[in-house]
Each structure stands twice: as structure tokens, then as C-alpha cells.
C-alpha positions in Angstrom: -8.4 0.4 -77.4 -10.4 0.8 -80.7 -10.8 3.9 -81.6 -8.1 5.5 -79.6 -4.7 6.9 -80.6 -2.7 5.4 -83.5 -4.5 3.8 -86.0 -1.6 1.2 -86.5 -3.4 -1.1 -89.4 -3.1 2.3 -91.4 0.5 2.7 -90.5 1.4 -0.4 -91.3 -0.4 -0.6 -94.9 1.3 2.4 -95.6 4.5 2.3 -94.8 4.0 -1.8 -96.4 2.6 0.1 -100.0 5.7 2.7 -99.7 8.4 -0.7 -99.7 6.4 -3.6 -101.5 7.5 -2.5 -105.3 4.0 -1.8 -106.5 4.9 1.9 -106.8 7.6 3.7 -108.2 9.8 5.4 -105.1 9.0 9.0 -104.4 10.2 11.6 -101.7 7.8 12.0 -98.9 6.2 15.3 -98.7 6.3 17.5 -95.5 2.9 16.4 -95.1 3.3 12.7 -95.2 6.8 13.2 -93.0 4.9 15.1 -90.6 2.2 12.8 -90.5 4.7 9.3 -89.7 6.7 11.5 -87.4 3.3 12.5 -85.3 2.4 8.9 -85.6 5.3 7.0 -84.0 5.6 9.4 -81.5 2.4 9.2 -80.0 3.3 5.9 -79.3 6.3 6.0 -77.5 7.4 7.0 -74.0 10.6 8.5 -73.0 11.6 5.9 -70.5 13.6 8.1 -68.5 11.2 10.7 -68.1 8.6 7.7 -66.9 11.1 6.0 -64.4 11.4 9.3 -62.5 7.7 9.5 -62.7 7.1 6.6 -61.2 10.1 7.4 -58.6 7.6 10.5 -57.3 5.2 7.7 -56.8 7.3 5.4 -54.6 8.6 8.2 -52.8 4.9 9.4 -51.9 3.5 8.0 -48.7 1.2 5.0 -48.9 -1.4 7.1 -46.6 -1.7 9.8 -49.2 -1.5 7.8 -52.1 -4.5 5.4 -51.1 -6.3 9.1 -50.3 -5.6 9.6 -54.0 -7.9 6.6 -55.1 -4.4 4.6 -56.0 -4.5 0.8 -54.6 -2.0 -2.0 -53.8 -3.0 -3.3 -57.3 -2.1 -0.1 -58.8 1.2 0.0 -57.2 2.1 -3.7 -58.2 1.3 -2.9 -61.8 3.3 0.5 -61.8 6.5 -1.9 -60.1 5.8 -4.6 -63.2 6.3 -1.6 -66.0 9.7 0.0 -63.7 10.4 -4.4 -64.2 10.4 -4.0 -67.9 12.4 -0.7 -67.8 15.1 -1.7 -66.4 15.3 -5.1 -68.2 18.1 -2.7 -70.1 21.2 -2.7 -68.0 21.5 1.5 -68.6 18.2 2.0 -67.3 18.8 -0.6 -64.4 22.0 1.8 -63.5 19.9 5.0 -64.0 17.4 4.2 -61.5 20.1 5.3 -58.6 20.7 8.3 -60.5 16.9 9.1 -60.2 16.5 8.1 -56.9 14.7 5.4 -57.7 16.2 2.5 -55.5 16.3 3.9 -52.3 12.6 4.0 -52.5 12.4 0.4 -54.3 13.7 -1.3 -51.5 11.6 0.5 -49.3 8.7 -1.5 -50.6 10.5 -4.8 -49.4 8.7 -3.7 -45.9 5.5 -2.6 -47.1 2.9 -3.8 -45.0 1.0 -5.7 -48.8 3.0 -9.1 -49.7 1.9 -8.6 -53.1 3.9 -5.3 -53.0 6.9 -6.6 -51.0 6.9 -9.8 -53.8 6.9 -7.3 -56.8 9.5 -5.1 -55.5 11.8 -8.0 -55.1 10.8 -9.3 -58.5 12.1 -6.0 -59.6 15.4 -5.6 -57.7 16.4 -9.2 -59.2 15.7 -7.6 -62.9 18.2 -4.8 -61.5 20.9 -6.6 -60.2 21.0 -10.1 -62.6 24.4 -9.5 -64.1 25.0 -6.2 -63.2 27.5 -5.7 -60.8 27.9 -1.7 -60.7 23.8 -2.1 -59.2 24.7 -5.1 -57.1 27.2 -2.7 -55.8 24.6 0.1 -55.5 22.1 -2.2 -53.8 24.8 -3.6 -51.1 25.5 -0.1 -50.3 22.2 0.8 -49.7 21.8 -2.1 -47.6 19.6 -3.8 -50.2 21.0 -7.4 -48.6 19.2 -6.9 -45.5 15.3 -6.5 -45.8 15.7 -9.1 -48.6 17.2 -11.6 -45.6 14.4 -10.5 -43.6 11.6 -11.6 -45.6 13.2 -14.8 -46.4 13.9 -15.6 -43.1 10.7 -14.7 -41.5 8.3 -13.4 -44.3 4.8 -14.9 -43.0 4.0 -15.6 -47.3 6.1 -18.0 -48.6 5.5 -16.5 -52.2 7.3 -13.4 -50.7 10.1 -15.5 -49.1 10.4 -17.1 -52.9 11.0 -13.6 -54.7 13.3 -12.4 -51.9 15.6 -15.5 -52.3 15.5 -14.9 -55.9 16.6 -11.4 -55.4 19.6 -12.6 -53.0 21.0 -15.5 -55.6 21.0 -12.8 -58.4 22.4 -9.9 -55.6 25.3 -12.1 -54.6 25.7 -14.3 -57.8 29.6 -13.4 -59.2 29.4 -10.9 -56.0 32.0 -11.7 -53.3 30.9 -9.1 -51.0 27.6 -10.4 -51.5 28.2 -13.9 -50.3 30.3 -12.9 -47.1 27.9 -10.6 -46.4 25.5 -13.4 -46.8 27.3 -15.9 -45.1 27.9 -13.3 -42.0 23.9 -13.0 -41.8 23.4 -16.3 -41.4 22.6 -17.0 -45.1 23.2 -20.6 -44.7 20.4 -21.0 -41.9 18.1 -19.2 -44.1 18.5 -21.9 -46.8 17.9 -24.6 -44.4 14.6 -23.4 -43.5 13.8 -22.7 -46.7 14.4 -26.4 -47.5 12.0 -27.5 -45.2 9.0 -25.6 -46.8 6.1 -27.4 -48.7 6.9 -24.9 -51.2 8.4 -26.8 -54.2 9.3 -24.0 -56.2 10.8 -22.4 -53.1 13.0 -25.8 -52.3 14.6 -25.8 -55.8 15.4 -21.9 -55.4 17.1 -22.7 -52.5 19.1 -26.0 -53.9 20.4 -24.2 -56.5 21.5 -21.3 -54.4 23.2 -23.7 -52.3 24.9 -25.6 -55.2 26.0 -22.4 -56.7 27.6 -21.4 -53.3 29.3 -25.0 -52.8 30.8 -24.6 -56.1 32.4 -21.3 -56.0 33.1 -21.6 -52.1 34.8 -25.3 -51.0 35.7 -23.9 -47.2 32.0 -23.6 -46.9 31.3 -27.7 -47.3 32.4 -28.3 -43.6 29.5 -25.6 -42.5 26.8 -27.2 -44.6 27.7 -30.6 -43.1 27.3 -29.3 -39.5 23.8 -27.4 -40.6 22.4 -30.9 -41.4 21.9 -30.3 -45.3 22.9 -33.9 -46.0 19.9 -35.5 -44.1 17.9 -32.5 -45.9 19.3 -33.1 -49.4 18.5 -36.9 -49.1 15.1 -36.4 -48.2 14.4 -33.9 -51.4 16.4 -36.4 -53.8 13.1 -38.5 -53.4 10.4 -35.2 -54.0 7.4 -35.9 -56.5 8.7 -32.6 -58.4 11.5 -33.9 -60.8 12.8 -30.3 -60.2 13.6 -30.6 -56.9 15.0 -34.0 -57.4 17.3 -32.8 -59.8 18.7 -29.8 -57.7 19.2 -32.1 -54.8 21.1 -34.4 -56.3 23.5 -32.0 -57.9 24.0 -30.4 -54.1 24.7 -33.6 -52.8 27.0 -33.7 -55.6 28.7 -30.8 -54.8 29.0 -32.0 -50.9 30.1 -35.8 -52.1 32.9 -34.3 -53.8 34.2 -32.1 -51.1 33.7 -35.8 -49.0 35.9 -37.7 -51.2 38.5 -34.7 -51.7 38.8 -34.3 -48.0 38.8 -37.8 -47.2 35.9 -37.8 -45.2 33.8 -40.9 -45.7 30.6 -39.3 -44.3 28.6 -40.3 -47.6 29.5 -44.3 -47.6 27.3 -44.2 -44.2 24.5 -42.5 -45.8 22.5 -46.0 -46.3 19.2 -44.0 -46.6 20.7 -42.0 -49.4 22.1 -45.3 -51.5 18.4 -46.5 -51.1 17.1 -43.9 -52.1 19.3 -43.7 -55.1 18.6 -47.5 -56.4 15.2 -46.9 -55.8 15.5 -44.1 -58.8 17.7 -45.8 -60.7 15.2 -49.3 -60.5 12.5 -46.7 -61.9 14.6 -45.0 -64.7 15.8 -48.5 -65.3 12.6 -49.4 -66.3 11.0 -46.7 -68.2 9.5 -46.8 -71.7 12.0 -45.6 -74.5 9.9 -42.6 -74.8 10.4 -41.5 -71.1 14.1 -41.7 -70.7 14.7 -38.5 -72.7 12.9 -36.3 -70.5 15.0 -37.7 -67.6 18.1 -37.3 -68.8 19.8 -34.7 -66.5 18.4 -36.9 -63.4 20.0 -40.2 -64.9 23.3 -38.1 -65.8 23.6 -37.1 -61.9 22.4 -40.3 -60.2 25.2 -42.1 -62.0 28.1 -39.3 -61.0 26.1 -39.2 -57.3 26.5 -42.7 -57.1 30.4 -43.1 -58.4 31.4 -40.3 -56.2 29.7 -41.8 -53.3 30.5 -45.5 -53.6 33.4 -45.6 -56.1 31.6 -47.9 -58.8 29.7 -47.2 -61.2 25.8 -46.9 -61.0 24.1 -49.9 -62.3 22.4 -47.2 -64.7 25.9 -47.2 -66.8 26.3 -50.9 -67.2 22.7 -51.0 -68.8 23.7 -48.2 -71.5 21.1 -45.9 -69.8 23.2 -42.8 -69.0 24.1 -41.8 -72.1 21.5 -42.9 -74.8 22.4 -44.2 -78.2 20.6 -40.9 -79.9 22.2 -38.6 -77.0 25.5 -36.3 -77.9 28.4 -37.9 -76.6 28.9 -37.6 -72.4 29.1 -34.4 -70.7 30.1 -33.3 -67.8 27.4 -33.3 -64.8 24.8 -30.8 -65.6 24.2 -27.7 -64.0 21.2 -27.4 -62.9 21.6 -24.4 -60.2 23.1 -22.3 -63.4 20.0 -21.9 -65.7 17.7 -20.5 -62.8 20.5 -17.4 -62.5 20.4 -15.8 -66.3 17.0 -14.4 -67.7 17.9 -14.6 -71.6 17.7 -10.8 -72.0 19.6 -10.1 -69.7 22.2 -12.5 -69.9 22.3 -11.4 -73.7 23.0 -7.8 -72.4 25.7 -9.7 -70.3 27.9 -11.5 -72.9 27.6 -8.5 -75.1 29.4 -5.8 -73.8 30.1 -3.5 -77.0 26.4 -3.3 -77.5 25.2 0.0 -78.5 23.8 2.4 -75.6 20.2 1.8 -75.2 17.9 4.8 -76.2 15.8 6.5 -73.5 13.0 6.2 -75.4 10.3 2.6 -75.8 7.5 1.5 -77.2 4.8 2.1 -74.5 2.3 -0.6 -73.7 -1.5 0.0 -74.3 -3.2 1.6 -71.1 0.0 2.1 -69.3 -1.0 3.0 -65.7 0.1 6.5 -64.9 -0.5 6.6 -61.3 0.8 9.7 -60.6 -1.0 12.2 -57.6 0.5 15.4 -56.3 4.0 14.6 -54.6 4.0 15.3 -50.8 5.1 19.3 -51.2 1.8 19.9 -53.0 -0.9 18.5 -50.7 
């Protein structure tokens, strides 16, 4: 705020007048050292130090801390800073090493949905990539509550994070999917697809995508759970993102039709209807529009081949691949994208990074939340 801590214009001019050639170079008196050093310190944070304070705080009973003048918003807003600390991978592993995660995933039952969302949102930061904490999380039984609240949370935006949670918790994880598949997982993702929720039915497609592609045995089980009839229905969805995802499941399932010889797709007539009836539309779009529809047309033409062994009548009108598109390509994934957050991933494909220092910028008005732990009342 103005007038309080740094004054970070000054900082900046300075350290801009010591580097920008309009002064011959000098060596910094104690003073002026002493005076930078003070200066970026004061805005800094030793991450560690925070985390564990913020551990205290989740390990404190709700009772006591709401008789301490902190509230559910509080809590939600200390749970989005421990989100940004453990963006880094170290600090995601560290948080066990605190005791931090134990009471995290407490908070997946807390009585507020806002808290049992943000707790959720936090254990998906952890986990994304990360297999020594998707290890850590399935041994503390992290799997479970998460199944809970999407199975039966009464807020769907709670049901949402939780699913997001479980595709990054058992994504690369094969503990994590039998585990999943051995709590009825499957079920979970059926019910999910019948929600209003758009944004909740494309989590769940591409959860179910993923898991057809890495696991074929599991094709017979999503046949008998009705996800076909389910699929078809979503490939006609207002939200192009849910149209998108359903098509690549049904993909995924046509695939494992035509490989096993079942012929359970050529019977589908609903589904070829409702395929033409995108493929008339895309058919005739203005020039302009097509681009933006390029990963539907790409998958209604490789829906329809592997379904009906012909091409799509999108291919014989040029419209799959445009003139100004990159030559053809593979199917696209769409389930894949919604898995890797960019910094994270990044931390993923770079494993001879350099550690990450315990030590980060701190954000303006950082919420300390911090009462006397449980001994001291």
C-alpha cells in the first residue's frame, strides 16, 4: 500500500542509474550495500518458514480458529498462497516433511465447500507431475475423500475440483488408477456425465479418454456402464468443449470396437445422425469459422472412418485439413492439454533444473492468519 514498506520506484531508479551508462561504475559503499540488502529483504518471505506456518494453522481446530476472528474466507485465501508455494515441485515434496498434507486433506471434509474446493485445488498443484507426492498422497489415503466428494458432494463446483485432483492423482500413476478402478471410479464418471455442469462433463471426458487410452481391458467395462449412449448424447452439447471431448472418447471406444471385432458402433444410428448433422454444419460455415473448428472437424472425420469404414463426407469436400493448415496430424488429444499446468509441466520435462531456493517474492498484504496453536489456549 502507498506509503508502506519498500519504496520500490526508488529501488528501481536506482539500481536503473547504477547500469544505464550515464555514470562512470563505482564500488558500492557499506552504506548503499546495506541499504539494497535491507531493501530486498523486506520483501521477501522464506517460503519454508511460511508453509509450516500455515501448517499450525490447518492443524488448529476450526472451533478455535473462528474464536480467533479467522473466517472460511481467511482460510481459502491462506490455502490459495500454500497453492502458489508449492507450484515448485521441492516445495510440493516438503509439505509432507512439515506435516502439511495430512492436515490438507483434512480440509477435503470440512463442513465449507469453498474450503473443501480450495483444498482440492491445492492437492492437484501438489500431485500434477509429481509422482514421489502422488505416492505420498495414496499413502495417506488422499484417493478417498477426493472419491467421496465427487461421488456425492452436494456442490458440483466441489465435485469439479475433486475430479481434477483425481485425474492429476492417478495420471502416469498405476496404483492410482487400480485403486480408482477398485472404488468404482468408473461409476463416478458416469454420473458426473450426466450433470448440467459443462465444465464438469468435459473434466470427466477427458478423464475417461485418458483412462481408455492407457488401459484397452477397461473398453469392455465402459461399454456395459452405458457410456456410449452417454457419449452420443454429449457429441451434440452447445459447449464446443464438451463436443470435442466426447467425440475423442467415443474415439477411443470405436477403436477398441473395430480391434475387437465388435460391431456395436455400426448400430449406433443415433450417433451417425448425429455426426452428419455436424458435419452438414461445419460443411457450411463461412471461411472464417472453420479455423476455430478444426480439432472437431479432425475427429468427426476419424469418428466417422472408424465407425463406418468410409471416409466422412468432410474429407471429400477438402474440409478436414484446410489449404492454410500444416499438413494432417494424427487425431488430437484433447483429454491431454487439461492434465499439464505450464509451470508445472516445465518443472516436469526439465529435470536437471536447479534446486528451487526456499526463499520468494511475497505478495502485498499476504494474509498471516496465524492464532495461538492448540497447546497455548
Amino acid at each position: 500500500m502507498a506509503g508502506d514498506g519498500v519504496k520500490w520506484e526508488g529501488l528501481l531508479r536506482w539500481s536503473l542509474s547504477q547500469a544505464d551508462g550515464t555514470e562512470p561504475k563505482r564500488v558500492l559503499s557499506d552504506e548503499e550495500r546495506r541499504w539494497f540488502m535491507e531493501a530486498m529483504t523486506a520483501n521477501s518471505v522464506d517460503v519454508i518458514k511460511r508453509m509450516k506456518e500455515i501448517t499450525e494453522v490447518m492443524k488448529t481446530p476450526q472451533d478455535v480458529l473462528e474464536a480467533h476472528g479467522v473466517t472460511t474466507a481467511d482460510i481459502e485465501g491462506m490455502l490459495e498462497e500454500l497453492q502458489e508455494h508449492v507450484e515448485s515441485i521441492d516445495m510440493a515434496n516438503d509439505l509432507h516433511s512439515i506435516g502439511g498434507l495430512l492436515p490438507l486433506l483434512g480440509y477435503l471434509r470440512n463442513y465449507n465447500a469453498g474450503i473443501r474446493a480450495k483444498a482440492a485445488e491445492v492437492v492437484t498443484t501438489i500431485v500434477q507431475n509429481n509422482p514421489k507426492s502422488q505416492q505420498l498422497v495414496m499413502e495417506a489415503s488422499g484417493l478417498d475423500p477426493l472419491l467421496s466428494n465427487l461421488s456425492s458432494d452436494p456442490d458440483v463446483t466441489v465435485r469439479s475440483k475433486a475430479l481434477g485432483a483425481i485425474s492429476s492423482l492417478i495420471r502416469n500413476n498405476k496404483t492410482g488408477v487400480n485403486a480408482f478402478k477398485l472404488a468404482n471410479g468408473y461409476a463416478a464418471l458416469r454420473d458426473a456425465l450426466r450433470s448440467n455442469d459443462a465444465r464438469f462433463q468435459r473434466k470427466a471426458l477427458n478423464l475417461l479418454q485418458y483412462l481408455l487410452q492407457e488401459n484397452t481391458s477397461d473398453y469392455s467395462t465402459a461399454m456395459e456402464l452405458g457410456f456410449p449412449r452417454l457419449m452420443v448424447h454429449l457429441a451434440s452439447s452447445d459447449d464446443s468443449g464438451v463436443r470435442e471431448a466426447a467425440l475423442g472418447a467415443l474415439l477411443e471406444l470405436a477403436r477398441g470396437s473395430t480391434s475387437e471385432g465388435s460391431s456395436s458402433f455400426d448400430k449406433e444410428d443415433k450417433l451417425k445422425q448425429i455426426l452428419q448433422n455436424r458435419i452438414d454444419g461445419i460443411s457450411s460455415m463461412e471461411a472464417e469459422d472453420l479455423g476455430a473448428s478444426r480439432e472437431e472437424r479432425q475427429l468427426l472425420d476419424s469418428l466417422w472412418s472408424a465407425c463406418y469404414n468410409e471416409p466422412s463426407s468432410l474429407r471429400e469436400k477438402g474440409l478436414v485439413v484446410l489449404p492454410e493448415e500444416e499438413n494432417p496430424q494424427q487425431p488430437p488429444d484433447v483429454a491431454g492439454k487439461f492434465f499439464e499446468p505450464p509451470l508445472r509441466a516445465w518443472a516436469a520435462n526439465n529435470p536437471t533444473r536447479p534446486p528451487v531456493p526456499a526463499v520468494a517474492e511475497k505478495k502485498n498484504e499476504s494474509p498471516l492468519l496465524l492464532g495461538p496453536g492448540p497447546s497455548e489456549l
